[in-house]
C-alpha positions in Angstrom: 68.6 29.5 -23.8 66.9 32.6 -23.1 65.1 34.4 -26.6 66.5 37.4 -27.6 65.0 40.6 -26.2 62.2 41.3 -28.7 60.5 37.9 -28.6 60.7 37.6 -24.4 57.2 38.4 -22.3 56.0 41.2 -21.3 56.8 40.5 -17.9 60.4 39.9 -19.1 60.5 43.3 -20.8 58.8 45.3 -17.8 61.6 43.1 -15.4 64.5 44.5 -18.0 63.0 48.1 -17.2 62.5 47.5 -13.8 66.2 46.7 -13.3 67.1 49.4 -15.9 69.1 47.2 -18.2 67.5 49.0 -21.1 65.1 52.4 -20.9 62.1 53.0 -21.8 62.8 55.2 -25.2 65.3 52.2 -26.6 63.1 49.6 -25.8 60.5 51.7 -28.0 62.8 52.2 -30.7 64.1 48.5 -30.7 60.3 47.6 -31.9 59.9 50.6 -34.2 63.0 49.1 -36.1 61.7 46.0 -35.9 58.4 46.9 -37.4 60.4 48.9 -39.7 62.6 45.6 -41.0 59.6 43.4 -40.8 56.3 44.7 -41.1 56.8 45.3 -44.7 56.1 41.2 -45.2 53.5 40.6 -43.1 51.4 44.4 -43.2 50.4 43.1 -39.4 50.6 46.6 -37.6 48.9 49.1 -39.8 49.0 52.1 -38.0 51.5 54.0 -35.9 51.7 57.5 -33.7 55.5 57.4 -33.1 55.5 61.0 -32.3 53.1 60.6 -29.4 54.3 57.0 -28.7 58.5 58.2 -27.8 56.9 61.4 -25.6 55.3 58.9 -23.5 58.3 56.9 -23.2 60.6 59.6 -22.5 57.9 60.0 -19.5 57.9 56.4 -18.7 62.2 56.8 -18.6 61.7 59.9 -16.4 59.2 58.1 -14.0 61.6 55.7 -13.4 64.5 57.7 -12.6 62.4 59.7 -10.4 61.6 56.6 -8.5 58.0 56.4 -9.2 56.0 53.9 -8.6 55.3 51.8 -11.8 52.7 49.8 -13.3 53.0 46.0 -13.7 54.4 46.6 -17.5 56.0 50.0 -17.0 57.7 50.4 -20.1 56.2 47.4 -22.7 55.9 48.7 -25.8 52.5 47.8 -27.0 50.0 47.2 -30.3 46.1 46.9 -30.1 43.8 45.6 -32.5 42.2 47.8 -34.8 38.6 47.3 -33.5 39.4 49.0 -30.0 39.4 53.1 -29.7 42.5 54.5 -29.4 42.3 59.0 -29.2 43.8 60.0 -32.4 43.5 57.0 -34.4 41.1 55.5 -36.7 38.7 52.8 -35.9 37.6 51.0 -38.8 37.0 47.6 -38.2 38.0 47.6 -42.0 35.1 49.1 -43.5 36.1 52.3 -45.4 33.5 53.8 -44.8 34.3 54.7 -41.5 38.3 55.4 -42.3 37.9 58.4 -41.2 35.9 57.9 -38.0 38.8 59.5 -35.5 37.9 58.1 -32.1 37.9 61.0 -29.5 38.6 59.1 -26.4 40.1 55.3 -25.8 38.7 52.2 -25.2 38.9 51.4 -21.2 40.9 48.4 -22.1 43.1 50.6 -24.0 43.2 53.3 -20.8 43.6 50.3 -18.4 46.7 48.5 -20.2 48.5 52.6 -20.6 47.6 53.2 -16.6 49.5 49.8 -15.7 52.1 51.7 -18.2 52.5 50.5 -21.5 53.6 52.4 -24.3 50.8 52.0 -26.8 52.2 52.5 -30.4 50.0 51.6 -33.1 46.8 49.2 -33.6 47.0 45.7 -35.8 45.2 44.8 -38.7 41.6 42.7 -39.0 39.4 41.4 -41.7 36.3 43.4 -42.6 33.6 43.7 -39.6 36.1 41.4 -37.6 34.1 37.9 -39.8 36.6 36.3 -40.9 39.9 33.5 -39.8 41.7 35.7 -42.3 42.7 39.9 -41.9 42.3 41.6 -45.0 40.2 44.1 -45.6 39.6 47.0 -48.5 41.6 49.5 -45.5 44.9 48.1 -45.2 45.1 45.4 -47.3 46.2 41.7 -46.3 48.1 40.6 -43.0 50.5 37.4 -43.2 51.5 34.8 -41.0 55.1 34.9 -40.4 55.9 31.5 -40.4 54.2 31.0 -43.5 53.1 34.5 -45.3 51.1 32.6 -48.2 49.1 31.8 -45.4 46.3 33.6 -42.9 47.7 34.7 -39.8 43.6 33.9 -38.7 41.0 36.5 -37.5 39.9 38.5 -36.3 43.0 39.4 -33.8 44.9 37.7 -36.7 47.1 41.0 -37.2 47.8 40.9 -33.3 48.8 37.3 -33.7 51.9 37.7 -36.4 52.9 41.2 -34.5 53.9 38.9 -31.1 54.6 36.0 -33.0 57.4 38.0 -35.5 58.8 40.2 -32.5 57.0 43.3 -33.3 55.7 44.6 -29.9 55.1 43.0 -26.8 51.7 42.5 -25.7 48.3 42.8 -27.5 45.0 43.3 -27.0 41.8 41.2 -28.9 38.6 40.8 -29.7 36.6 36.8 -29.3 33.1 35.9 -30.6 34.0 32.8 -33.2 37.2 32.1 -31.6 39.0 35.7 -32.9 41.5 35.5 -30.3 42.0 31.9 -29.8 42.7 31.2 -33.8 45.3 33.5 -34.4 46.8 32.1 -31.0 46.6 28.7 -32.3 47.9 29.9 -36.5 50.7 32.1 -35.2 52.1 30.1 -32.5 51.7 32.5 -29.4 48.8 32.4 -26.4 45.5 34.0 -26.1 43.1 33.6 -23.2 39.1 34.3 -24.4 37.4 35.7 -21.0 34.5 34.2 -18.9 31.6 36.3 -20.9 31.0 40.3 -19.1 34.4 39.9 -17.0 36.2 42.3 -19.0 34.7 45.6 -19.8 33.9 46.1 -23.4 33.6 50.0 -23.6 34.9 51.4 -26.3 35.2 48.5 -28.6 31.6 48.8 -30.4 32.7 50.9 -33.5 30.3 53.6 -32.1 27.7 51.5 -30.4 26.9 51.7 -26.9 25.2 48.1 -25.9 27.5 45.0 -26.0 26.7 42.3 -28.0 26.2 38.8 -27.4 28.7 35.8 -26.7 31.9 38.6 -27.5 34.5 39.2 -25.1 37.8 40.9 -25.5 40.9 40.1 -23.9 44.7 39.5 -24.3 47.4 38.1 -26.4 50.9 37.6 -25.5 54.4 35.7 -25.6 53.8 34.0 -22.2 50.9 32.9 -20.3 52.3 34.6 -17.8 51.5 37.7 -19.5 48.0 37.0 -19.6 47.7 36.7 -15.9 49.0 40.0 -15.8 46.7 41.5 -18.8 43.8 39.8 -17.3 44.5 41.9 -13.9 44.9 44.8 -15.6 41.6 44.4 -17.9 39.1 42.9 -15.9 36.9 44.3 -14.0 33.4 46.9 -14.5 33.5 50.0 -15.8 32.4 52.9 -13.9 28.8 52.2 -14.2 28.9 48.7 -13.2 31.5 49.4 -10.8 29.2 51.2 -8.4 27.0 48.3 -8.0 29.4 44.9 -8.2 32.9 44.0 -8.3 35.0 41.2 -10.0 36.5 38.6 -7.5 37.8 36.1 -10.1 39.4 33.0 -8.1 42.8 31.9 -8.3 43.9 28.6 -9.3 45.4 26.8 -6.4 47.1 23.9 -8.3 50.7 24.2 -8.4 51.2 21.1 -10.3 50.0 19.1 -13.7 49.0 16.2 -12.1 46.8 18.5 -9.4 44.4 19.2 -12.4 41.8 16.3 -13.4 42.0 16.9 -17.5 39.3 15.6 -20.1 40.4 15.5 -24.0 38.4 15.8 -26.9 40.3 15.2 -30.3 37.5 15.7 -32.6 33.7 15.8 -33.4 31.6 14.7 -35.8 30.1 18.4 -36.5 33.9 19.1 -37.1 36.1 16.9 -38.0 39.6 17.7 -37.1 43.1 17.4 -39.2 44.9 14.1 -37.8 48.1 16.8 -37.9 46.1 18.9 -35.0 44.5 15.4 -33.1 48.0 14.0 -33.4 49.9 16.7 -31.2 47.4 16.7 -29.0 47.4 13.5 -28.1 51.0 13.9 -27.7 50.1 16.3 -25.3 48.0 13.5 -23.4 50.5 11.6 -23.6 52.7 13.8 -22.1 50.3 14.6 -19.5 49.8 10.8 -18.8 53.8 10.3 -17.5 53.5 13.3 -15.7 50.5 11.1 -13.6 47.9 13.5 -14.4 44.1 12.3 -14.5 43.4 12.4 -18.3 40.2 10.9 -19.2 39.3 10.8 -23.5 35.7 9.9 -22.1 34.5 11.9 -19.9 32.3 14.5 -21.4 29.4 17.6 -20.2 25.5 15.7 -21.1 25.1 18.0 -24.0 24.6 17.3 -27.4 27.3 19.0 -29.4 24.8 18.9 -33.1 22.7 21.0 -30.5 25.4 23.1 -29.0 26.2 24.1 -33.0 23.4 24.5 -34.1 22.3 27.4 -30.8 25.9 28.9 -31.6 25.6 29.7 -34.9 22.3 31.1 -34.4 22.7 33.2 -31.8 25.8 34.0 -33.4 24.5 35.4 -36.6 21.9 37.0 -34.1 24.4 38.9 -32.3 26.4 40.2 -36.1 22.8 40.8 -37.7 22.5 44.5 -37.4 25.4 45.0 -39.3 23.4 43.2 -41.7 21.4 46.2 -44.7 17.8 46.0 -45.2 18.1 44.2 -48.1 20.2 41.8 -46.8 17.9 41.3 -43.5 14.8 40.7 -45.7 17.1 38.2 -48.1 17.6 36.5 -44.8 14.3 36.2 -43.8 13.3 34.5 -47.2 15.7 31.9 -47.2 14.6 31.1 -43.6 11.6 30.6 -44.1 12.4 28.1 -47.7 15.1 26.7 -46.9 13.6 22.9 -45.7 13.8 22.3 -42.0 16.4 19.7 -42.1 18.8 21.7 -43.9 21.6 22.0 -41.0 24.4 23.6 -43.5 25.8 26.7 -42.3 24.3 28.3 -44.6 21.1 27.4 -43.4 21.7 28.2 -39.8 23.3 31.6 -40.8 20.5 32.8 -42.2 18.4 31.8 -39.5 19.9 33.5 -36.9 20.7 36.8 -39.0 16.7 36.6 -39.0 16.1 35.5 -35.4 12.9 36.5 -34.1 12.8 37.5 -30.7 10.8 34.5 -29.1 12.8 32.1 -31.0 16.7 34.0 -29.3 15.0 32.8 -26.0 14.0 29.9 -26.8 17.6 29.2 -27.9 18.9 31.5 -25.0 16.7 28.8 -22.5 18.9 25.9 -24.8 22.4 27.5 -24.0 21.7 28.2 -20.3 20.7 24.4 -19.8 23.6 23.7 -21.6 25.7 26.0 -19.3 24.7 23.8 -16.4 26.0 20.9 -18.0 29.0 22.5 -18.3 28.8 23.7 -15.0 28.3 19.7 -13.5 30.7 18.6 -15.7 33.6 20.8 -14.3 32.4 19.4 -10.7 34.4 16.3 -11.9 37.0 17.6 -14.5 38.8 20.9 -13.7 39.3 21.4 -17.5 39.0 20.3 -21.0 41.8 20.3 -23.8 39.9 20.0 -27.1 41.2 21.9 -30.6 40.9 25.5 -31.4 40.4 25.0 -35.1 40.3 22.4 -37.5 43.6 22.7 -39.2 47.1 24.9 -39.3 46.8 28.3 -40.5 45.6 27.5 -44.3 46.8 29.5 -47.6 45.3 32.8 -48.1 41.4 32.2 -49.9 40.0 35.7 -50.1 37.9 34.6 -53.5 34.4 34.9 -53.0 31.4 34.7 -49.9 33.0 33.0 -47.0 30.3 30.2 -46.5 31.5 28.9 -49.6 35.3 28.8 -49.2 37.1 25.6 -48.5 39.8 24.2 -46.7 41.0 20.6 -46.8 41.1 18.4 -43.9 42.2 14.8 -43.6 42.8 14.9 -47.7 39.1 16.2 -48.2 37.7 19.9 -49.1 35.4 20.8 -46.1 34.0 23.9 -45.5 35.9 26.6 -44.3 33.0 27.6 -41.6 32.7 24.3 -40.2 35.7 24.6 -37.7 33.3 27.7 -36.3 32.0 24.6 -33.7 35.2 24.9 -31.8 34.6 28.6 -31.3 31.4 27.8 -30.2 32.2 24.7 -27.8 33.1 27.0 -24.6 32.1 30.7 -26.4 28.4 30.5 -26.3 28.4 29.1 -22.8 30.0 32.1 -21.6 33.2 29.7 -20.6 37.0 30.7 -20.6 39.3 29.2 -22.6 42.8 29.6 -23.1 45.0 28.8 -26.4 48.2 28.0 -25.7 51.4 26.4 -28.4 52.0 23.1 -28.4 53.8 21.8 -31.6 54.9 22.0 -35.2 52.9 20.4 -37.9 54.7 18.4 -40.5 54.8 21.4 -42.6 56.1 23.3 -39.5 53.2 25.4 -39.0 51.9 26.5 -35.3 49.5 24.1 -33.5 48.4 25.5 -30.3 45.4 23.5 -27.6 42.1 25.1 -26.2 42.4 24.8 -22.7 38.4 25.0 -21.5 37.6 25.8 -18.1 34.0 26.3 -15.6 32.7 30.1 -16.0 34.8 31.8 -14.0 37.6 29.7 -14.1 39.8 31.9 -16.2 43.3 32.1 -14.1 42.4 27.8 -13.9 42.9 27.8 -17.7 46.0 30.3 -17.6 47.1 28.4 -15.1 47.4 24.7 -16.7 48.8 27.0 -20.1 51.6 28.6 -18.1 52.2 24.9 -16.8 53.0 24.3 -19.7 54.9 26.4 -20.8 57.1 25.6 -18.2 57.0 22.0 -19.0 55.9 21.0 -22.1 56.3 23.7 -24.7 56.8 27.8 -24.6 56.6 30.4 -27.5 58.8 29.7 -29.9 60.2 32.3 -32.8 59.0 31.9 -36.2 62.7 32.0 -38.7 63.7 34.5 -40.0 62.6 36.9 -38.0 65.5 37.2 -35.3 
């Protein structure tokens, strides 16, 4: 049974447009009353410029009946996460200092997604600096998950997550260093594809910075994974700069079929453990995948040490977030680095080694990661992709007491801390990898549990390929109640 108009793709809407079965304008207004019914309970899109949002739909409605020629999503009402610049709204990235910082200009993802002809409406909420699986911050306040709203909707994308997931606009935008796209995929029960690292401009999404940082990409969110075929079209690319020296020529996935892809699994890892409620439906996935005669192998893995791969991630990680860091902080970080006894491997520990990374020691650990990338890199000579988890658990109750580091969450009937499920983040981000998340089940408590779908730099239409798959065959987006 075809879902009712709100909760179809993009590409559904932008068809609907296409063939004038509904304008521009009503399509608009259909999500404005929508976030009007709904957002109240879940605080997921936090700002709106309706005024400036309907103009350009009339536009849109006027384009069309003037036969124009349209964009690929002509029409899609649209959100975007806080972090990116959007003219005439605030960018934040929940800090209130900077709640009144007015960006001037937008984002080029922003520009890119409005030139293919969405109508941009509002931005969706994050947590503070985008560092956290939950959004809150002292801004806006607290975003729920709709299926569950005593529980995070994830981070940092996590207010883009529970706007597609409860019907509330129709594409999205995020932001992916420790998995900030691929969490609130996998908690709210829609797709997110994290780009090959540099593919997708990053201009405008550096709350006043210029350089981009390392390991972060941004990229889309959607209903479909068709959608983030299209999205990925749309954003990819240089910008101007770049673009006079080198252009993107991503390759398309030539597998029509499951059983044309050769699939490795990985259900869990010692550095951390995974709920037997996440292992379990992916290994009903394998399954799955096994009567469909596809190559599934629960062996076959890159030559790389994954207490390695952590321990390089969450250093160069903390590396790349350190200058958000005060002086006070800094020098706090360089004491306990320097006391804290060399086989402490707690997060903790590593944290505060990387927020006080010298330079020779990044590229020593930069000269780590790029052997590891090769690895990778002979490992996808045999395997075209690997399914592993994105976190550790379903989306967990809200926990906003406290530093983060010290926050638990239970897995397998034992407390475990919260940070540890950073090493699935980490298992195809620092590598520069792809990785799509895409819904596969219900937990026991009927809560989202979505698969990270990993595939060889570049590969990035591979992985939204085998996720739109599928959703053709296995399992699409599915409505969270009560929201229809």
């Amino acid at each position: 049974m075809p879902l009712d108009l709100p909760f179809q793709t993009a590409k559904q809407l932008a068809a609907a447009v296409r063939k004038k079965k509904i304008g521009c304008l009503e399509l608009l207004d259909l999500y404005l009353k929508r976030v009007e019914t709904y957002n109240p309970r879940l605080n997921a899109v936090i700002a709106t410029d309706i005024d400036a949002a309907r103009k350009r739909a009339r536009a849109a409605d006027t384009a069309l009946k003037a036969n124009k020629k349209l964009g690929p999503l002509h029409g899609v009402p649209m959100t975007i996460k806080e972090s990116f610049d959007v003219e005439g709204y605030a960018t934040t990235w929940g800090d209130p200092a900077f709640k009144d910082k007015i960006a001037e200009q937008n984002s080029l993802v922003a520009d890119r997604m409005i030139d293919a002809g969405v109508i941009l409406f509002g931005k969706t909420n994050v947590p503070l600096n985008l560092a956290d699986w939950q959004s809150y911050n002292d801004v806006y306040g607290s975003t729920n998950n709709p299926w569950d709203l005593a529980r995070t909707p994830g981070g940092s994308s996590g207010g883009s997550g529970a706007a597609l997931a409860a019907g509330l606009t129709g594409i999205e935008a995020g932001s992916d260093i420790g998995a900030s796209i691929r969490n609130p995929a996998h908690y709210c029960g829609v797709f997110g594809h994290k780009p090959t690292y540099g593919v997708v401009s990053y201009k405008g999404h550096t709350r006043g910075n210029v350089s981009v940082g390392d390991i972060t990409v941004v990229g889309p969110l959607a209903r479909g994974a068709g959608d983030l075929e299209i999205a990925m079209d749309i954003m990819a690319g240089p910008d101007e700069i770049d673009g006079r020296g080198w252009k993107l020529a991503l390759p398309r996935s030539k597998k029509e079929r499951l059983r044309d892809f050769k699939v490795a699994v990985l259900l869990s890892d010692p550095n951390a453990e995974v709920d037997h409620t996440v292992q379990d439906e992916i290994q009903r996935l394998v399954d799955f995948l096994a009567k469909k005669k596809v190559k599934v192998s629960d062996k076959a893995r890159p030559t790389i040490d994954t207490a390695e791969l952590n321990d390089v991630y969450v250093r160069l990680l903390r590396a790349a977030t350190s200058t958000r860091l005060s002086e006070a902080a800094y020098q706090e970080a360089q004491h306990d680095a320097a006391t804290l006894p060399a086989d402490d491997m707690s997060y903790f520990a590593q944290m505060q080694r990387g927020n006080s990374l010298s330079h020779r020691t990044w590229l020593q650990l930069n000269e780590k990661r790029h052997r590891m990338r090769l690895a990778w890199d002979a490992f996808f000579q045999d395997y075209d992709i690997m399914l592993c988890p994105v976190s550790v658990t379903a989306a967990f109750p809200h926990d906003q007491e406290g530093l983060r580091h010290k926050r638990t969450i239970v897995v397998n009937n034992n407390k475990v801390p919260v940070v540890d499920q950073i090493f699935w983040a980490g298992y195809a981000g620092v590598t520069f990898m792809p990785a799509t998340a895409a819904p596969i089940g219900l937990s026991p408590d009927g809560l989202p549990i979505g698969v990270q779908i990993i595939g060889p730099q570049y590969g990035d239409y591979s992985t939204i390929a085998f996720a739109r798959l599928l959703e053709q065959e296995y399992r699409s987006f599915e409505p969270p109640p009560g929201y229809h």
